[in-house]
C-alpha angles and dihedrals in degrees: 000000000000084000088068094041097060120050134238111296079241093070093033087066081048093046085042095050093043089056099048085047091054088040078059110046085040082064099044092045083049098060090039089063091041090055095041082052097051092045091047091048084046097049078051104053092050089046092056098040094052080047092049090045085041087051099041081046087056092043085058107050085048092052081050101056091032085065089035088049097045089049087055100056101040083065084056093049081049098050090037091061091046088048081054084045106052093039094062082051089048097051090045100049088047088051087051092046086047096050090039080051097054104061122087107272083231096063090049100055097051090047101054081045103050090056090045093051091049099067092046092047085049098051087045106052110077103245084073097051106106108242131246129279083267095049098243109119113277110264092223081069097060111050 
């Protein structure tokens, strides 16, 4: 019985070449697939470091208009706070130039004359005239 279970000695050499010829191919199919691997890793690895350059570039350029940005508005911050400024200036000399308005023109005029004529009266009477070098009163002044 063990006779029919195994065959001829003929188809065991057949059996015996096939499977060395698929050991072989199975080997050869084998490194092929290692080497499609380590390209692909590689491929990979280049992939993900050009995204990772692509991605630090971009960080960069952001860092770049955040400070730009933040420049930008701290000037607006700067010329806000003037507008405010001048604003608060602008309401108080209209409401000058209002009050100035509403006075009688009459009343205005006297008054800047009157200041105008009292220096001049001042500097002309003789008790402002300055002394002499010898500290009695110039007698220009008297007379």
């Amino acid at each position: 019985m063990q006779q029919q279970q195994q065959p001829p000695p003929s188809q065991q050499q057949q059996q015996g070449q096939a499977g060395n010829q698929n050991a072989g191919s199975r080997t050869l199919s084998t490194s092929k697939r290692a080497e499609q691997n380590r390209k692909a890793q590689r491929a990979f690895r280049e992939r993900r470091d050009q995204h990772v350059k692509a991605l630090e570039s971009r960080s960069q350029l952001l860092d770049a208009a955040l400070a730009s940005a933040d420049e930008a508005n701290r000037r607006w911050e700067e010329c806000r706070a003037l507008v405010d400024q001048l604003r608060v200036e602008n309401a108080a000399l209209r409401a000058a130039l209002s009050q100035a308005q509403l006075l009688p023109p009459n009343l205005n005029a006297p008054q800047a004359q009157q200041q105008q004529e009292e220096p001049k009266k001042q500097d002309s009477s003789p008790e402002n005239k300055p002394d002499g070098p010898d500290g009695a009163p110039d007698q220009q002044s008297l007379s």
